[in-house]
Every structure is written in C-alpha cells, then in structure tokens.
C-alpha positions as CSV (number, residue, x, y, z in Angstrom):
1,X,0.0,0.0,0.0
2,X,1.4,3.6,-1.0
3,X,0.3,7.1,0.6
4,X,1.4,9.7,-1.6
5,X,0.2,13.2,-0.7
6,X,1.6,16.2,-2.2
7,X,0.8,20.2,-1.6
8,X,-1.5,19.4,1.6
9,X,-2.4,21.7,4.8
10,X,-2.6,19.0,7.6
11,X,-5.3,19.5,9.6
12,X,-5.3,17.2,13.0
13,X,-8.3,15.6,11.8
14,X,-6.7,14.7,8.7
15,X,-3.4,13.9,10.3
16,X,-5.5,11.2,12.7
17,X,-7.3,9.6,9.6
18,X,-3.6,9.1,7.5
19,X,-2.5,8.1,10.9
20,X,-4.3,5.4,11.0
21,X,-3.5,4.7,6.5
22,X,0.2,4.9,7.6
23,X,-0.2,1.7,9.7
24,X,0.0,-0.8,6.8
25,X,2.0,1.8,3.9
26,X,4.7,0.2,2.0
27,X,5.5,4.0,1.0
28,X,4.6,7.0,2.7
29,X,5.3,10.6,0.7
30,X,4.5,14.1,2.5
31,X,5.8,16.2,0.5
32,X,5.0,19.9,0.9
33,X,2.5,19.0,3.6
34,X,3.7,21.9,6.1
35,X,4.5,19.0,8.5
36,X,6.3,20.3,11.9
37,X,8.3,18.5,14.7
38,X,5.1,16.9,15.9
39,X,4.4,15.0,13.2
40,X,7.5,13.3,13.4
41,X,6.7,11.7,17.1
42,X,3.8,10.3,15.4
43,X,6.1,9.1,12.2
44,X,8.8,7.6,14.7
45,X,6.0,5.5,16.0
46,X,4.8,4.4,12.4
47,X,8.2,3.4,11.9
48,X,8.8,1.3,14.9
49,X,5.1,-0.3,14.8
50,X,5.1,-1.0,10.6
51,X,7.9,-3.3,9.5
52,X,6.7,-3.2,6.2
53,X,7.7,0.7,5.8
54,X,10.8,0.6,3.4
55,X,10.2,4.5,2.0
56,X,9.6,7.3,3.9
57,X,9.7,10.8,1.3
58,X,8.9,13.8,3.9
59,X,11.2,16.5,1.4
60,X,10.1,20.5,1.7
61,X,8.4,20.4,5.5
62,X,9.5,22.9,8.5
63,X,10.6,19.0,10.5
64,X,13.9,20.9,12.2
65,X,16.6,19.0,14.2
66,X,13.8,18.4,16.6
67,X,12.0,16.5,14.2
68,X,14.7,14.4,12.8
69,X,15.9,13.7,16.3
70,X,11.9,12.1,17.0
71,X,11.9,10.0,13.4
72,X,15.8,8.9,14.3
73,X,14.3,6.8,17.5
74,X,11.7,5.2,15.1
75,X,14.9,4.5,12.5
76,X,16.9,3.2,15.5
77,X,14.5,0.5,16.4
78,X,15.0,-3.3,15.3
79,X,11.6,-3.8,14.0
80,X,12.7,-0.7,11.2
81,X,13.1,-1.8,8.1
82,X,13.8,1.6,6.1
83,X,15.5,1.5,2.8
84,X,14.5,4.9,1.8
85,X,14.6,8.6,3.1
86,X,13.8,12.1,2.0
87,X,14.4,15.1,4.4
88,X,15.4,17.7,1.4
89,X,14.6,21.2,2.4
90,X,13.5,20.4,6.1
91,X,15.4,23.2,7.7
92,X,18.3,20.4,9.0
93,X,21.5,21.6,10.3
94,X,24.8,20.0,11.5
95,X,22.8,19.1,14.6
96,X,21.2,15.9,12.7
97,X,24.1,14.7,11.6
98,X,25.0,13.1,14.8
99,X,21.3,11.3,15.1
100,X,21.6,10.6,11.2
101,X,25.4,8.9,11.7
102,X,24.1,6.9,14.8
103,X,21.3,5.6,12.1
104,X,23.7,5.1,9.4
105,X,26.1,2.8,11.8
106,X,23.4,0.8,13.3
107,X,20.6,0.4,10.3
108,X,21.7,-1.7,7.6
109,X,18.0,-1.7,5.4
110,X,19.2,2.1,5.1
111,X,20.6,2.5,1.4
112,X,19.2,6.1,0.0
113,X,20.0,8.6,2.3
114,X,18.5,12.5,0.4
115,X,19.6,14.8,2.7
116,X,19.8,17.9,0.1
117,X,19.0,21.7,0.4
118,X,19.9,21.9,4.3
119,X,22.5,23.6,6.0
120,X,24.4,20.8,7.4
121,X,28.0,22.4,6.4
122,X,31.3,21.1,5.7
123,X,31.3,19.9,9.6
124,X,28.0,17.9,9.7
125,X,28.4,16.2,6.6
126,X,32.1,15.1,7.9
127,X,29.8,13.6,10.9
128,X,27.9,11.4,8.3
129,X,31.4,10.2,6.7
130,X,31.7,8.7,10.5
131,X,28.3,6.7,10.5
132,X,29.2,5.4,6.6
133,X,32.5,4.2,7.7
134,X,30.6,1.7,10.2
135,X,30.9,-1.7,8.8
136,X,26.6,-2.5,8.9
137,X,26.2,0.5,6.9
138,X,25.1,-0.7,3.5
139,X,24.4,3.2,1.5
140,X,23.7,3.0,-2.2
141,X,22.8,6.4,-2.7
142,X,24.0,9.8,-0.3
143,X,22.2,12.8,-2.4
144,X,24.2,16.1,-0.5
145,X,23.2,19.0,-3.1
146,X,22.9,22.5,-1.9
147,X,24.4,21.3,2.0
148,X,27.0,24.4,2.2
149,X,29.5,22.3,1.8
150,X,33.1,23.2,1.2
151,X,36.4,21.8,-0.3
152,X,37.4,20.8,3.1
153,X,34.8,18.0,3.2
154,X,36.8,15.4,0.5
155,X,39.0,13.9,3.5
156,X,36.5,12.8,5.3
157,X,34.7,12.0,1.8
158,X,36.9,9.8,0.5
159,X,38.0,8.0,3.9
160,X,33.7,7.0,3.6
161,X,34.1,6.0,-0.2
162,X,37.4,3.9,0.6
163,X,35.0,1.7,3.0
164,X,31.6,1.6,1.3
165,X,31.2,-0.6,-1.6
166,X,28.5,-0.8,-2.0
167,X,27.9,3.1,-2.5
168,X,26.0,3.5,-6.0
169,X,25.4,7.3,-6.6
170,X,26.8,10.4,-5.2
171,X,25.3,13.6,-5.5
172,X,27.0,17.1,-4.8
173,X,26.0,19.3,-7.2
174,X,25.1,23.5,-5.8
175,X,28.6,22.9,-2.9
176,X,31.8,25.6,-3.0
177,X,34.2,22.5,-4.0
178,X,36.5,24.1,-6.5
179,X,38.7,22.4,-8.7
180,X,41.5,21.5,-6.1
181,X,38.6,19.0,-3.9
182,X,37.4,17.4,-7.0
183,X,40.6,16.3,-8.2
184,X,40.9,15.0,-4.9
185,X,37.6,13.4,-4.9
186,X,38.0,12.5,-8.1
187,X,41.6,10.7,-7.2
188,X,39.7,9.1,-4.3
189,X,36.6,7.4,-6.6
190,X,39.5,5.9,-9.2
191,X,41.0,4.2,-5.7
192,X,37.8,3.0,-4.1
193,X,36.1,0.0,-5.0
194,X,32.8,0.8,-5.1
195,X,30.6,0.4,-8.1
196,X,29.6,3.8,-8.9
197,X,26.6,4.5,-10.9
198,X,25.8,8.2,-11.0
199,X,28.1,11.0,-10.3
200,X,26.4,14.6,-10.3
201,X,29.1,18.0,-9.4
202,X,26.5,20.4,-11.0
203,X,27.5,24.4,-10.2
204,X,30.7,23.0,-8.1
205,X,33.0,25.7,-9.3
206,X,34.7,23.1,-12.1
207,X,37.0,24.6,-14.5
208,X,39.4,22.8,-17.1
209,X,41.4,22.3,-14.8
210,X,40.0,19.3,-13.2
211,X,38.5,17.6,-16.1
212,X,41.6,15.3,-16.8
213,X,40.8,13.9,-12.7
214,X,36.9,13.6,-14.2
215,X,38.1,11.9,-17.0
216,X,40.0,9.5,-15.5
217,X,36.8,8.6,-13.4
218,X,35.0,7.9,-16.7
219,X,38.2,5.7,-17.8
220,X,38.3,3.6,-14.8
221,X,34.8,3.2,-13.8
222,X,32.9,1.1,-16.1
223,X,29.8,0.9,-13.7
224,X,29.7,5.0,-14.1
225,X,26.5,5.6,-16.2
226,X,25.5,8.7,-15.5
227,X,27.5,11.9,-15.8
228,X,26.2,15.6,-14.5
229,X,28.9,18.7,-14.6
230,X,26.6,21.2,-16.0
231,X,26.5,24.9,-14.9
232,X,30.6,24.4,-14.4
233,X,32.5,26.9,-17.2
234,X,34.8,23.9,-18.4
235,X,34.9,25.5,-21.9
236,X,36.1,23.8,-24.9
237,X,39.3,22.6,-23.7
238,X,37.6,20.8,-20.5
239,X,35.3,19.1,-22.9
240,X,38.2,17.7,-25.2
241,X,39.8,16.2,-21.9
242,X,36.6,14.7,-20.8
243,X,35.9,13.2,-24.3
244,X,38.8,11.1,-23.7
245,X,37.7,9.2,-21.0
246,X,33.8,9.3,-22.5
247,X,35.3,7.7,-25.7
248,X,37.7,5.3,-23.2
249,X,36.8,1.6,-24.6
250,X,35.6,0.9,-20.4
251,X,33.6,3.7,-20.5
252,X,29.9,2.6,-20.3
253,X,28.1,6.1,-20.0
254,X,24.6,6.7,-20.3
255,X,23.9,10.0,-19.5
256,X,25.8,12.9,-19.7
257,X,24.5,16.8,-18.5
258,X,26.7,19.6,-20.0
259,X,24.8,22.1,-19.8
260,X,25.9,26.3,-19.4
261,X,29.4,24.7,-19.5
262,X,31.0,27.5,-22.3
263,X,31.0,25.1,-24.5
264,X,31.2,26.6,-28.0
265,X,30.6,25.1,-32.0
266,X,34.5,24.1,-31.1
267,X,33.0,21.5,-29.2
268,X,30.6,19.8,-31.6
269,X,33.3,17.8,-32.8
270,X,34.1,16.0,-30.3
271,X,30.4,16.1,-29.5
272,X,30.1,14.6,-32.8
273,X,32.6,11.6,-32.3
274,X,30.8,10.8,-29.0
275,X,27.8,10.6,-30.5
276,X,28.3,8.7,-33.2
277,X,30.5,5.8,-31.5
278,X,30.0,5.4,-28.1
279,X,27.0,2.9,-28.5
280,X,25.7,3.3,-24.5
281,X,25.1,7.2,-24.6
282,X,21.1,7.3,-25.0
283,X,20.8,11.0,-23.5
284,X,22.6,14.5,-23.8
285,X,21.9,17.5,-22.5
286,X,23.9,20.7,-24.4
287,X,21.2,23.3,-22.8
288,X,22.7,26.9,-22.9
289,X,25.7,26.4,-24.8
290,X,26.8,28.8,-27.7
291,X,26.9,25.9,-30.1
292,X,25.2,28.0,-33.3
293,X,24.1,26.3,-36.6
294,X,27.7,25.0,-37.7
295,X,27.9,23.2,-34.6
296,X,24.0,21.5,-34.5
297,X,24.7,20.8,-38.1
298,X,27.7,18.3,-36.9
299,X,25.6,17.2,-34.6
300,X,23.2,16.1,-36.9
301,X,25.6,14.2,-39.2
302,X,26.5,12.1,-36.0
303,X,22.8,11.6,-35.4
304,X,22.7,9.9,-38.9
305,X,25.6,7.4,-38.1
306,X,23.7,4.0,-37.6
307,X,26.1,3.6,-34.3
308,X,24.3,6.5,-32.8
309,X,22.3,4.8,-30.3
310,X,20.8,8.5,-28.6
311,X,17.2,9.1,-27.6
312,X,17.4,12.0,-25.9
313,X,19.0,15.3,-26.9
314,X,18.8,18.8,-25.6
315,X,19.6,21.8,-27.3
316,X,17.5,24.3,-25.9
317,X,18.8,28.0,-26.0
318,X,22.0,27.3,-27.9
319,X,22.0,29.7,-30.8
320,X,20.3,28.0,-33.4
321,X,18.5,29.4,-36.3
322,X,16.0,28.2,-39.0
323,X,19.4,27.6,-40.7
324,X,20.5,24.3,-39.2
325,X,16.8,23.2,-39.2
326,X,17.3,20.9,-42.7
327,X,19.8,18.9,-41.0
328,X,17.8,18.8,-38.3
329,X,15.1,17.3,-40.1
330,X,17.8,15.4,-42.1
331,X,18.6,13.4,-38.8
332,X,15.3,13.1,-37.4
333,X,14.4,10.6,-41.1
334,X,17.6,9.1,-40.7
335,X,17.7,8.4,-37.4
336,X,15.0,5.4,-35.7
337,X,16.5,6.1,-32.0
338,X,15.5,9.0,-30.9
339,X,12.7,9.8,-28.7
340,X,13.2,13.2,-26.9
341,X,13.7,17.1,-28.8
342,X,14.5,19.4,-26.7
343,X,15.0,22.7,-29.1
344,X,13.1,25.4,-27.5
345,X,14.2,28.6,-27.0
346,X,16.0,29.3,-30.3
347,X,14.7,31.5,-33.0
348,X,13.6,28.1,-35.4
349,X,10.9,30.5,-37.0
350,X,8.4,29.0,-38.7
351,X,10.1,28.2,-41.8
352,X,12.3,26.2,-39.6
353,X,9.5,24.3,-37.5
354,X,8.6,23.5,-41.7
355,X,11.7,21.6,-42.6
356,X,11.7,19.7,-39.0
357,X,8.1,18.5,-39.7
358,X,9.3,17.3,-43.0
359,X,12.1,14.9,-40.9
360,X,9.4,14.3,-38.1
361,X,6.7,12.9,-40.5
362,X,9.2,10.7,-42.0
363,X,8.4,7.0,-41.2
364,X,11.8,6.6,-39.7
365,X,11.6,9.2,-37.2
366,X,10.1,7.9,-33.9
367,X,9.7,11.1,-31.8
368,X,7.8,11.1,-28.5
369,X,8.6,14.4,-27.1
370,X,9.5,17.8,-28.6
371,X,9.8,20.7,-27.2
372,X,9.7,24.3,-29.6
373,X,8.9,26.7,-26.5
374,X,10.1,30.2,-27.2
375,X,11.1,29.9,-30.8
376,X,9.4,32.7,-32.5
377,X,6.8,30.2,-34.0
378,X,3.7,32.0,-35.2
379,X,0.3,30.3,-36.5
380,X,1.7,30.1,-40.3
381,X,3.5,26.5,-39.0
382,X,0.3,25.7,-37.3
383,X,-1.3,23.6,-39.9
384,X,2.1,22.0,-40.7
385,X,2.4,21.3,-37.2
386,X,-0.9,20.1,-36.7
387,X,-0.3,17.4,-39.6
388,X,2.2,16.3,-37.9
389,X,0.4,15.7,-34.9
390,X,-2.5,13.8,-37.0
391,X,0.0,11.7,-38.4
392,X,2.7,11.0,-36.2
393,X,1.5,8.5,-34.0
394,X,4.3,8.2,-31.8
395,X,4.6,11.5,-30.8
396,X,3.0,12.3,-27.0
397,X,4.4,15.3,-25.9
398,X,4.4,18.8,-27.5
399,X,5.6,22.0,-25.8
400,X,4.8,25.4,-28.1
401,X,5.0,27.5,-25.0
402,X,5.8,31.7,-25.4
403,X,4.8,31.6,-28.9
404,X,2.3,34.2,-30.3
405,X,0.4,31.4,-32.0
406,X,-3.0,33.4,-31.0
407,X,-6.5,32.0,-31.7
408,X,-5.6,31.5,-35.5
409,X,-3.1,29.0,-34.3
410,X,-4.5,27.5,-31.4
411,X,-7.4,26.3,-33.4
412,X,-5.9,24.6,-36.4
413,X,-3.9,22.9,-33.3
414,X,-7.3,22.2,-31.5
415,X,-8.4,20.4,-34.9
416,X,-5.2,18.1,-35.4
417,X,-5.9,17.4,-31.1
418,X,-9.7,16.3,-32.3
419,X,-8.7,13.8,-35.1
420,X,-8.9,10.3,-33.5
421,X,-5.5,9.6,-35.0
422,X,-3.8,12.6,-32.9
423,X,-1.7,10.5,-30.3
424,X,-1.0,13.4,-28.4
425,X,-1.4,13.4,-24.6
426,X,0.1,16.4,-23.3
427,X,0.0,19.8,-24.6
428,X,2.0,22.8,-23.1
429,X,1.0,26.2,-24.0
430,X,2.6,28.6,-21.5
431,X,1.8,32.3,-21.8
432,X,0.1,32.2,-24.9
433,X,-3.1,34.7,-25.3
434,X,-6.2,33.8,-26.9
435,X,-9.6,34.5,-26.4
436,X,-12.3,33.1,-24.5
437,X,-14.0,31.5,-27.2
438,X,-11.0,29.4,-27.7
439,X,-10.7,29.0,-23.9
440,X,-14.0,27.2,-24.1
441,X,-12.9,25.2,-27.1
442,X,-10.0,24.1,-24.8
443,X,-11.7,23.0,-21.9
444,X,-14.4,21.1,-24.4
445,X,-11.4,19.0,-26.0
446,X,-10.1,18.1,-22.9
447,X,-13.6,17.0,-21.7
448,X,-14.1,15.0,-25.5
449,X,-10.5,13.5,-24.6
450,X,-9.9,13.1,-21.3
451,X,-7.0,11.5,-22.1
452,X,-5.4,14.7,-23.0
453,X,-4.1,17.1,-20.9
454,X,-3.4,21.0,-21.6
455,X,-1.1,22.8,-19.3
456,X,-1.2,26.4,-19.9
C-alpha cells in the first residue's frame, strides 16, 4: 500500500485519519505537507510499529533537528526496516548529523540517504562520513546537493568512499568545492572500490582544470553511467579532456549533462565523435551552450551514423536558427532512436519548424517528445504542425510555449488534437493569449479526450 500526498495543509483531523493509513504503507510521501516536529513523534511510532515501511519521502516540511531527532528513534528501532529517506529542504543543520550517523552505523536496510537543500555544512556532513565508515552501513545512494558544503569536506569523503562498496550514486551538485577538492575526490573514486553508478558536481566551481581527474573517473569506472557537470565553465578545452575518457573503450556512460558549461561550435566535434560511437550514450543535454548552426549541423551528421544509439537530446537556447533546421530534419528521417527534442528557446521561425516536420513525418523518425517553447513560431507553421500531430503517432508530448500562435493558431492545433489519429497526450501552451471562445474550445477538448491534458 502507498500514501502519496503532495501540496496538503494537515489538519489534525486529517493527520489522525492518514495516521491510522500509515499503519500498513509500503510507501509514505508528504511532500509539501507543512508538517512540523510533531508529526515526526507520530512518524517515529509508524516506523517502529510498521515493518513493512521501506520509503519514507517527507522533502520541503519545517521537521527541524527536533523532528529528525523524533523519526531517528523510530529508525533506531530493530523492527525498522527503512530503505529509503527524503528530508530535502526540512530546515536540518549540523545538529542531525550526529542522530543521522548513529542511524547510518546501526541500520543496515538504510541505502538512499537525500539529505539535500539543508544547512548541514562542511562539519556535519564530515559527521555522516563517520556513520558510513561503520561496517553494517550498506548506502547505495548519499544525495548532499545545496548542504554548504566546502572543499574541506573530500577527507572525510573519500576515507567513507574507501570503506563503502556498495555506494552506488553520489550527489554534490550546488557545494563551494572548486577544482583542487574534486581532483581529490576525483583521485579518491579511481581508488575506491565501489561500483559507482551516477556522479552529479552540477555548479561545483569546475573549470578545465580538473576535467583530466573527471576523466579518468570515466576511464576507470565502467559501472559509471550517468554523468552531471553542468553549470561548471569547463569551456572547450575541459570538454576535449573529458571526451577522452567518455570515448575510453571501459567507459559505459549513459547519461551525460553539459549544460551552461561554455562550451562553443569548437565543441561539436568531439560532441560529434561521442555521438556517433559510443553505443551506451542514449541522452545528452547541451542546454545553454553557444553551439550555433555550424555546430548543430555536426551534430546532426553524428545523429545519422547507424552507431548512434541516442534518444534524448537537448539543445534548448543554444543559438540556433531556421538555418540548421534541414539537417535537423535530415537526422530526425535518418535516425530510428531518438525519442526526446529538446530545441526550445532558439529562434527556429516558422520556416524552420517546416523543414523539422518534414524529418518528423518521415516514417523513420520515432519522436515522442518535442519541445519548440520560445522559438518565435507564429500560427503560419500551425497547420504544418498540426499534420504532424495527426499523423505522427508516436509523438505524445508537445511543448509550443511563449509563442504568439493566437487563436488563429491554437485552433488549427485544436483540430489536429480532435482527429482520432492525434496521439498526443500532453500539450503545453505557457503564456500564450487567446480568447475566451478558444478557452472554451479548450476545456471542451479536454472534456471530448480526457486522455489529454493542456497545461497552460
């Protein structure tokens, strides 16, 4: 049985009825629920009183030390058998991280520990290393973004990663690290012997200069799927040194977030070579780089190798025009792979949106999502778009967001969304006007179809 309740005032009425729910809940999630302290005495006893409780997701609630310190005497108890725990954003400081290490050194079910978005600091986070070095701690997954953490935390870091295993995914994305601690962590994950699985250093202050140490990660870690060091200004020449361990015959990655990393049309090359050969990459994120037309273009032509095995690429607000649009559409006939678009926010034009539907009705293209928010589109693609949408039966998902597409436009979409051969479940149409009659002629499709949904 699963409770999942999101965006709720708790009333004590309505506290005593889930009370009662919680009793036999496989999963319980509050998120947003404006829980306090005193719902966590109640939790602690759920905890202790329901063995079958394995996740317990409480992320964005005013819980305090005081609260942690109430659902760590639950956690503490041998009838607990918690795998899973959210406190992000719960207004934690270093003062839980003594009652979190005492639960990490004495409750093996524990292996997700997502602790993010609270001011534990360099020195409460070193008190956590402590409780993973225990020998019954069995952590998979430690997620420590936005903790106000500092380079001075890597010691104690990599003492934990030396004696935990079995230590899957590592999160530290939004910390001051700078480029001297993630060599060293960096140095430290190539020693360990865990099997890591995800690695995210998002807006950690990474330059160039440590993108050799990151690569060497990527060389030596086979199990290392999924790659974030986006919002980090590793420019051009940090990309070219991670590309070398990305294109490293051990290298199995996955995923890989670059995006607002300076990269520029310099980069597409290598980009390009990644692309096209390194058969386990199925998703890419480029968001906010200056990669221009010349560099989408090479892009595209490693979209059309038949070794390109991506699904997902994102491109938004890079600096494309309706000029790199034909090989855009070029790759999407070519290419049978890939699911996702991501293109918004770059002046396409409507002329451009014309040549992608050309690649997008092709029957090679398999599309599910694309996103063309913010790309000066106007309603004279509409009724291209709209055959697309009538005849593309794969595609799902369509975001035409901050484009003046006005009633003209939203009606010849309207008709496409009508056609019983429209596949199309969710439509996203953020700050565009039209008028009430259209409105109404909205709210009737969705009623027609409940099936699809219209976020505006």
């Amino acid at each position: 049985m699963e409770l999942d309740i999101q965006c709720e005032e708790m009333s004590p009425s309505r506290w005593a009825e889930l009370l009662t729910t919680m009793k036999s809940c496989k999963t319980i999630r509050l998120d947003d629920c404006n829980l306090s302290s005193s719902n966590c005495e109640d939790l602690s006893s759920i905890i202790n009183t329901n063995p079958s409780l394995t996740e317990l997701k409480l992320n964005n609630n005013e819980l305090g030390d005081a609260g942690v310190e109430y659902l760590c005497k639950g956690l503490l108890t041998p009838s607990c058998s918690l795998q899973k725990l959210w406190l992000q954003n719960c207004n934690l400081t270093s003062a839980s991280c003594e009652t979190l290490r005492s639960v990490l050194s004495a409750q093996p079910s524990l292996t997700e520990l997502h602790v993010g978005d609270n001011r534990l600091g360099t020195a409460g986070v070193k008190v956590l290393c402590q409780g993973m070095m225990n020998p019954s701690c069995k952590l998979q997954k430690l997620q420590l973004e936005y903790c106000e953490l500092t380079a001075d935390i890597v010691e104690a870091l990599n003492a934990a990663l030396q004696s935990k295993p079995t230590l899957k995914e590592l999160s530290l994305s939004n910390n001051t690290l700078g480029d001297t601690a993630v060599k060293q962590l960096c140095q430290g994950l190539v020693e360990a012997s865990c099997s890591l699985e995800l690695l995210h250093l998002e807006n950690c202050g990474i330059t160039s200069d440590s993108c050799m140490e990151i690569s060497a990660v990527l060389s030596n870690k086979s199990s290392l799927m999924d790659l974030s060091v986006g919002d980090n200004k590793i420019g051009d020449s940090g990309l070219a040194l991670l590309c070398q361990g990305l294109m490293h015959p051990s290298c199995k990655i996955q995923k890989l977030w670059l995006w607002d990393c300076d990269l520029t049309s310099a980069s597409c090359k290598d980009l390009s070579r990644l692309i096209s050969t390194k058969e386990t990459l199925t998703e890419i994120s480029l968001i906010d780089n200056n990669l221009r037309d010349s560099g989408m273009e090479m892009l595209c032509q490693a979209l059309k190798d038949p070794k390109s095995k991506l699904q997902e690429l994102w491109v938004r607000e890079c600096g494309l025009t309706t000029a790199c649009c034909k090989a855009v559409s070029s790759a999407l006939s070519t290419n049978k792979n890939l699911k996702v678009l991501h293109i918004g926010e770059n002046k396409l034009g409507d002329a451009g949106v014309e040549l992608l539907c050309e690649g997008l009705m092709h029957p090679n293209c398999n599309i599910q999502s694309l996103w063309l928010g913010n790309c000066d589109l106007t309603a004279g693609c509409c009724a291209t778009l709209a055959t697309a949408m009538a005849t593309k039966q794969c595609l799902t998902e369509l975001d035409l967001s901050y484009n003046p597409l006005d009633d003209e436009g939203i009606r010849k979409i309207c008709e496409a969304l009508r056609k019983p051969s429209c596949k199309v479940q969710q439509l996203i149409l953020y700050d565009i006007l039209w008028s009430s009659e259209v409105d109404d002629e909205l709210r009737a499709l969705e009623e027609s179809k409940p099936e699809v949904k219209i976020i505006s």
